[in-house]
N, C-alpha and C positions, 0 to 999 in steps of 0.2 A: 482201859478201853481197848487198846490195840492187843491185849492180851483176850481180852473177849472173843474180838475177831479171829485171833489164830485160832483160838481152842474151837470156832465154829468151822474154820474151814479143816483145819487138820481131823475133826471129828466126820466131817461129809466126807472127807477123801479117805479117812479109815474105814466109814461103811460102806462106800462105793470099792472098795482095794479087798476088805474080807468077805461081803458079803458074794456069794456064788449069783451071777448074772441069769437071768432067767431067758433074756432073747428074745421074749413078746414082750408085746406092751402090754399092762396092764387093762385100760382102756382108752378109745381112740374117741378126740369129739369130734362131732358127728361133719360128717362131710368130709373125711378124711379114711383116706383106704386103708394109708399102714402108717405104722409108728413116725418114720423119716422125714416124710411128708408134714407129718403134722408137727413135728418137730421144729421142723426148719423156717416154714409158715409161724407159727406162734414166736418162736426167736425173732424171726423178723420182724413182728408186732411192736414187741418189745423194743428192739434194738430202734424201730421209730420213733417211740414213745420215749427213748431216753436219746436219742435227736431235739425233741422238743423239750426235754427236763436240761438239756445244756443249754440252747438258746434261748429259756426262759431263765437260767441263772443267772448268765451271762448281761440278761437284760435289765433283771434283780437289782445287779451288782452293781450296772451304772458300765458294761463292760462289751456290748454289741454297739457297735459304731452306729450311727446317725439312727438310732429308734429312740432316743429321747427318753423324758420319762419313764419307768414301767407302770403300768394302769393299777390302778389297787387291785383287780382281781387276776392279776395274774401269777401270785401267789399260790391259790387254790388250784390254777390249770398246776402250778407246777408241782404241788402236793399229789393232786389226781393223776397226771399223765404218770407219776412215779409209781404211788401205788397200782396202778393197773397196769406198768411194767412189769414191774416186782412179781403181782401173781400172771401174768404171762410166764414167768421163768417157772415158775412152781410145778406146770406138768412138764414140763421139755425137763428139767433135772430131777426129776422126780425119775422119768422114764429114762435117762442117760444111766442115772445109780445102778436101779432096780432092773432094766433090763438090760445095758450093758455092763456096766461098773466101771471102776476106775481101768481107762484103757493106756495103757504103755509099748502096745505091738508094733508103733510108729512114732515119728515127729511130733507130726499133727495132731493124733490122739492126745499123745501126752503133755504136749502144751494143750489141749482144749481141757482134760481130766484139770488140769493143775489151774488154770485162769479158772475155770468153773468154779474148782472149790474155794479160790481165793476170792472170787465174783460177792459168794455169801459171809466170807470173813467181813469184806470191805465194807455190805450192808449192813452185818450187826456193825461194827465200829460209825457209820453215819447214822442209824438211827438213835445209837448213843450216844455221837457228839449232839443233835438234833438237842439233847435235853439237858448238856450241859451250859451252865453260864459262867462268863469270862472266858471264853475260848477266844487264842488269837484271830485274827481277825482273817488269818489266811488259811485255819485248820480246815474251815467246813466245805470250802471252794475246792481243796487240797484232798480232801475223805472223797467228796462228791465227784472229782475229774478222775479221781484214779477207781470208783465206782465205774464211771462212767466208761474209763477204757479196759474197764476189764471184763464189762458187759458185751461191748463193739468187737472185744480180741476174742470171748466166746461165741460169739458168732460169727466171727469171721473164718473160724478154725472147724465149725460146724454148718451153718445152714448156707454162707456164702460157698462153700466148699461144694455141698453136697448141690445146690443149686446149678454150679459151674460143669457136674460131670455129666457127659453124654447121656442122655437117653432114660434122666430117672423121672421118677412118676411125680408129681404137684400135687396131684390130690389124693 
């Protein structure tokens, strides 16, 4: 399982490293002027959306202080806020690969290149603990938080970044 994940990130971060960056984006959704913007905007979609995929585990688990019970459908919010994470990340790394590629010209690049592609290792490995049975009982909380911080640490190294510098465009 955890050999799945490597082979998925080491393989994004080999076509992001060979492949020649293009420097546009591909296409922009709509309401959005340039790549950056939409970038940083859609990560932070996400980056809320797996806000609420932690304190819906957390509540799962019997593990958020004074919320009691979890309601029986709070499972499904937690399936859905994931999946509609998930493809939030789809065009913001899509357009990171393909128009910039794996970036090492800095710190920050290079830790965002590296957490990114290890972002999609850590998914395949949780979708595939997801369908194993007898997993200890701490794996899947364990695949899930380190999902979850390496999601938080890719946007933290990109869209909080880019949002912090003087005078860039939002939309």
């Amino acid at each position: 399982m955890a050999l799945f994940g490597a082979f998925v990130a080491v393989a994004v971060g080999a076509y992001g490293r060979l492949h020649t960056p293009t420097g546009r984006p591909l296409a922009l959704v709509i309401g959005f002027s340039s790549m950056a913007p939409m970038k940083a905007w859609l990560a932070t979609a996400a980056a809320a959306l797996a806000i609420v995929q932690l304190l819906s585990a957390l509540w799962m688990w019997g593990r958020l202080p004074g919320a009691g019970a979890a309601p029986s459908w709070l499972s499904q919010v937690h399936r859905w806020t994931g999946s509609a994470a998930f493809l939030l990340t789809l065009p913001v790394a899509y357009h990171c690969l393909w128009s910039l590629g794996f970036s090492t010209f800095d710190t920050r690049t290079l830790i965002h290149s590296v957490v990114g592609c290890a972002f999609y290792g850590a998914f395949t490995v949780k979708m595939l603990s997801l369908r194993i049975r007898n997993l200890p009982g701490w794996a899947l909380p364990v695949v899930g938080g380190t999902l979850f911080a390496l999601l938080i640490a890719a946007w933290a190294t990109a869209a909080l970044w880019y949002f912090t510098q003087p005078g860039v465009p939002l939309h």
